[in-house]
N, C-alpha and C positions, 0 to 999 in steps of 0.2 A: 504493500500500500504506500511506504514510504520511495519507492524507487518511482512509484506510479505521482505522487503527487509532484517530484522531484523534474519529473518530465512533462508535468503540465507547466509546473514553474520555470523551465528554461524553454520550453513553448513562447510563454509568454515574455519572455526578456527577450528574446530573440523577434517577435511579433514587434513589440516597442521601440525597439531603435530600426529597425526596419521601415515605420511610421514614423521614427525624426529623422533616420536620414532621408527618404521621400520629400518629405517637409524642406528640410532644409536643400535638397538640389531645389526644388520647386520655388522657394522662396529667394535663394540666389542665384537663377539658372542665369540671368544676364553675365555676375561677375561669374559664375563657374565658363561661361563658353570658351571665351580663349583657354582656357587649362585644358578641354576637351578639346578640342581645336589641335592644340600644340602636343596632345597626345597623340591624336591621330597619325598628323604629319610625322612625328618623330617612329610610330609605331610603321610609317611606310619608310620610312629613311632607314630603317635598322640593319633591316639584311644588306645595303651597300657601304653602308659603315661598319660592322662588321666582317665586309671581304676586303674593305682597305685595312683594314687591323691585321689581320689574317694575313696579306703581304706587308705586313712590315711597318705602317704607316702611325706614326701615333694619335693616339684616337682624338684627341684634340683636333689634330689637322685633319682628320678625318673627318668627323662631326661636321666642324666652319665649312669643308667644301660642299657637304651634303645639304647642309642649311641654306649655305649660297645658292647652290645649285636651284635649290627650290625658292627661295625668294627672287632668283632672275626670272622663273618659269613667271613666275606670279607677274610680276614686272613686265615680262612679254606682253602678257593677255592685256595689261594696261596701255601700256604703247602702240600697239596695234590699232587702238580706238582713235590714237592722234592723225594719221593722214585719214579714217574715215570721218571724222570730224572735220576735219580741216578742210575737206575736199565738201562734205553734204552739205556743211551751213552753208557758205557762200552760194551753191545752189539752189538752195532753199529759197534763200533773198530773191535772187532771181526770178527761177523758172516758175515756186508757188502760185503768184498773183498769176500768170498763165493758164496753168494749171487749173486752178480756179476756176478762171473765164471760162477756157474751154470744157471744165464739167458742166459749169451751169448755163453757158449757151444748150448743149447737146442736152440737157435732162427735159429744158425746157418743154421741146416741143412733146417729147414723149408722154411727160407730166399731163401736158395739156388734152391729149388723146382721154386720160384716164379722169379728165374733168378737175383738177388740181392745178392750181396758179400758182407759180412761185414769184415772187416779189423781182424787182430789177436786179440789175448785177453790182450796181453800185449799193442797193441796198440791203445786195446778200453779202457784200462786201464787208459792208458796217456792223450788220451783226454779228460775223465772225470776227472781226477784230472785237468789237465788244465783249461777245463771249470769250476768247481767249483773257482779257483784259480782266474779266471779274472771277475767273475760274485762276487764272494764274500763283494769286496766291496758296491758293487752295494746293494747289500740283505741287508747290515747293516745300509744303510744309507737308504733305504725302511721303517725299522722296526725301527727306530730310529724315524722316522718322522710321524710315524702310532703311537707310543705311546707317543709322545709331544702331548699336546692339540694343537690340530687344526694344528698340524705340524709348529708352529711357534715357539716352543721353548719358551714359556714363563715361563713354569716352569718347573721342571723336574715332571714324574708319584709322585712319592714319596711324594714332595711337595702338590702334590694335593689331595693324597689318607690324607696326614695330613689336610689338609684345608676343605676338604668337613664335615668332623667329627664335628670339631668346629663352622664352620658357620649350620649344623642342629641342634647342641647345644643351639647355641643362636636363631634359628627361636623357637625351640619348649619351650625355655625359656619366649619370649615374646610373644609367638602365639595369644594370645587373645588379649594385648594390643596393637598389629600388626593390628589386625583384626579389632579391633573399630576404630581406629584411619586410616584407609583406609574405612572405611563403612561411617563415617561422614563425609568424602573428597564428597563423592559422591554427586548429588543433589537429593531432597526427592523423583522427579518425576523418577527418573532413577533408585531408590530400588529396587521397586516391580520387573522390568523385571530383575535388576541384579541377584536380588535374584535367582530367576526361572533359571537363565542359569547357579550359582555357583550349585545349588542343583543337578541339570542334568551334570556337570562337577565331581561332588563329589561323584554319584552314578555310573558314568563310572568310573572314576578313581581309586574309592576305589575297586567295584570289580574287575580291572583288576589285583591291586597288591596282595588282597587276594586269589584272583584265582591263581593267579602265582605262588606265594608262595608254595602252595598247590600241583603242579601240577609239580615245581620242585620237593618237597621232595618226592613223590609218585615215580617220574623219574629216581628220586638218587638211587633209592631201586631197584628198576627193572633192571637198568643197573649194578647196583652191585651182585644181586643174578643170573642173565641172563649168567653174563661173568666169573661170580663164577662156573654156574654147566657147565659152556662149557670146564673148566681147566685154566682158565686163572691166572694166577698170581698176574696180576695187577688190578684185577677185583674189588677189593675197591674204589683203587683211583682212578682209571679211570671212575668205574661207579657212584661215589659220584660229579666227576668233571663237569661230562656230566651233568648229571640233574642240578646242580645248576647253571654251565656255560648259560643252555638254558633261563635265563634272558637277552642273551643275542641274540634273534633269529637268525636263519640260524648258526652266526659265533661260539655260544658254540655248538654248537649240531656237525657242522661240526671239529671242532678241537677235540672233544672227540671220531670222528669216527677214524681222521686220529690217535688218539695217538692209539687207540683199533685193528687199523689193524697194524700200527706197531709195540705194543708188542707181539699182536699174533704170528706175524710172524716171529719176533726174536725169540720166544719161542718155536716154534714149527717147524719152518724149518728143523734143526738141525736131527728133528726125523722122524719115518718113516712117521708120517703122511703127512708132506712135507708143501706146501704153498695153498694148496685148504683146508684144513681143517679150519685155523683162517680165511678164508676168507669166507667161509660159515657159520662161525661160528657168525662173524659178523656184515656179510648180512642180515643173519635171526634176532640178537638182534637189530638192530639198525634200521632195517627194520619195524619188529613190534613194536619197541618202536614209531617209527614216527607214525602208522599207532594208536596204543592206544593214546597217545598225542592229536592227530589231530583229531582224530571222536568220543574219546569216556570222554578225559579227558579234553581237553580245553572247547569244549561247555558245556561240565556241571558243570563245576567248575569257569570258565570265562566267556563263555556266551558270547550272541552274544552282547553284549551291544555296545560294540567297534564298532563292523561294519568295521571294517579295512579290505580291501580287500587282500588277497595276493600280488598281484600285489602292494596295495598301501604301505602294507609292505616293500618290498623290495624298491619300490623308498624313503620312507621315510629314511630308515634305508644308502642310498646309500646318500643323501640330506644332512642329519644332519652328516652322516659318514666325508662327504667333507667339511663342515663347521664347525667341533669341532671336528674331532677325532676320536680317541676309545669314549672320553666323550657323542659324538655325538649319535652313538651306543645306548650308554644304555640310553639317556633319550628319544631316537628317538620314539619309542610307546608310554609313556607317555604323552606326548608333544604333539602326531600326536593326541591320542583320545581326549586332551582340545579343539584343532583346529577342530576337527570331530564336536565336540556338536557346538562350534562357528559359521560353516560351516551350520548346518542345520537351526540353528537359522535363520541367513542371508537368505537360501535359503526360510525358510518360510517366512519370512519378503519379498523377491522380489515377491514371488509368490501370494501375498496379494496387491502389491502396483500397483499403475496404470499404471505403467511402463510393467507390466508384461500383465495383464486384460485389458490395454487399457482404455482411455479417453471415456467416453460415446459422441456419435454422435448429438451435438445440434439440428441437423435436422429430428433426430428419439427421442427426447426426447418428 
């Protein structure tokens, strides 16, 4: 009776901080994301720091280059944005007000078939500039609060693209002395299963980020020689942005459609080919590109290991998006596949317990 009371009481102790830690990720998840964040990156930097150690390399020097390495990546995807900036506004100024015209010339008449008047051009003119004009502030203080973490303003983007660098610096500095001194925390009975669920955590995890890896750079390349033989001008940056952006599902794939039908379209309005051509032209890359991705290069490069459903995708990605941010974003599928293995763990475990199978009947025993 007393071994039995003994195991309700460590039930329960173990049930209650179970319930403050919950609590407190949940109540600090803004300041915890860079720490999650810079676990990540460091948890993918491991094994190439690692094999410079292994030749010879001191892990210090090892580490800074891996760090580097990855903060240039980062740097890339940002740079990239600058000739397609540079080249879109200036077009924008220009070609829009055309642009314009010629939609609301051509909607006119059609409109008018279906008994619907639309107002002149100069006073469709006005309202849009109106509308952008009273909505504008609106938009800034949107996108202002979409790239604070967690929209609370704790630190500025910049601050934190600096801090994630330095705190994977020191994880992948101390990694193994991190790791022993969390492994003897443990109790001896609790190894063996811990073990088993980090191993199955670490062969999902690592192939999701090697796969990824993989599957961007492949991406990069297609969106850039695709939007190169169509005529496009901006078919580097744009198609180098796409591919690498899609680390960040649905949101890079989606932002590198919208920049590729807006330089088309500046680009090619102007000429005889008019506004169906970048749009076809686009359709078709971005089209096949999802369709190689999604059937021919994720499963064999990623694999089904994840088990992530679509659906559980997008709620993930919508969950973590509300509670941290853009931060939220990119650690949202790493994060969801640890929870995935945890998840089946548990579900084997209920499906074994007596709770599930049921109490044998005394009276048919």
């Amino acid at each position: 009776m007393t071994s039995l009371n003994d195991s309700y009481k460590s039930k329960l102790v173990w049930g209650l901080l179970t319930a403050v830690l919950v609590l407190f990720v949940w109540k600090f998840a803004a300041a915890l994301a860079p720490f999650v964040l810079s676990l990540v990156l460091a948890y993918g930097l491991k094994p190439a720091v690692d094999g410079m150690v292994r030749r010879g390399a001191p892990r210090a020097l090892a580490v800074a280059l891996c760090v580097l390495l990855a903060v240039l990546m980062v740097l890339t995807l940002l740079v990239l944005l600058v000739p397609i900036v540079s080249q879109v506004v200036p077009m924008l100024k220009t070609q829009v007000p055309d642009l314009f015209s010629n939609l609301w010339i051509s909607m006119q008449p059609w409109l008018s078939q279906l008994g619907l008047e639309l107002p002149s051009l100069e006073e469709g003119k006005a309202m849009l500039v109106d509308w952008i004009n009273s909505h504008a502030s609106q938009w800034a203080g949107t996108i202002l609060s979409s790239v604070l973490i967690g929209g609370g303003g704790l630190m500025t983007l910049l601050g934190f693209l600096l801090m994630v660098p330095m705190l994977a610096f020191y994880w992948l500095m101390d990694w193994d002395d991190i790791a022993d001194r969390t492994w003897r925390l443990l109790p001896p009975r609790w190894r063996p299963s811990v073990k088993d669920v980090l191993t199955d955590c670490d062969e999902v995890l690592g192939q999701f980020l090697r796969g990824q890896v993989l599957v961007m750079l492949i991406m990069a390349v297609f969106y850039s020689v695709a939007l190169a033989l169509g005529g496009f001008r901006l078919a580097l940056p744009i198609g180098v942005f796409t591919g690498l952006a899609m680390c960040i599902p649905y949101l890079g794939f989606g932002v590198g459609l919208v920049l590729a039908l807006l330089s088309g379209v500046l680009q090619f309005s102007p000429t005889t080919s008019g506004m169906a051509y970048p749009l076809i032209v686009v359709a078709v890359v971005y089209g096949g590109g999802q369709v190689l991705e999604s059937f021919f290069l994720t499963p064999r490069l990623v694999g089904g290991r994840i088990g992530l459903h679509p659906l559980a995708v997008i709620f993930a990605l919508l969950l973590f998006g509300q509670a941290l941010g853009f931060v939220g974003v990119l650690i949202a599928l790493p994060v969801s596949a640890l929870l995935l293995v945890l998840a089946r763990r548990a579900l084997t475990r209920y499906r074994q317990s007596p709770v599930f199978l049921g109490s044998p009947d005394p009276e048919q025993g």
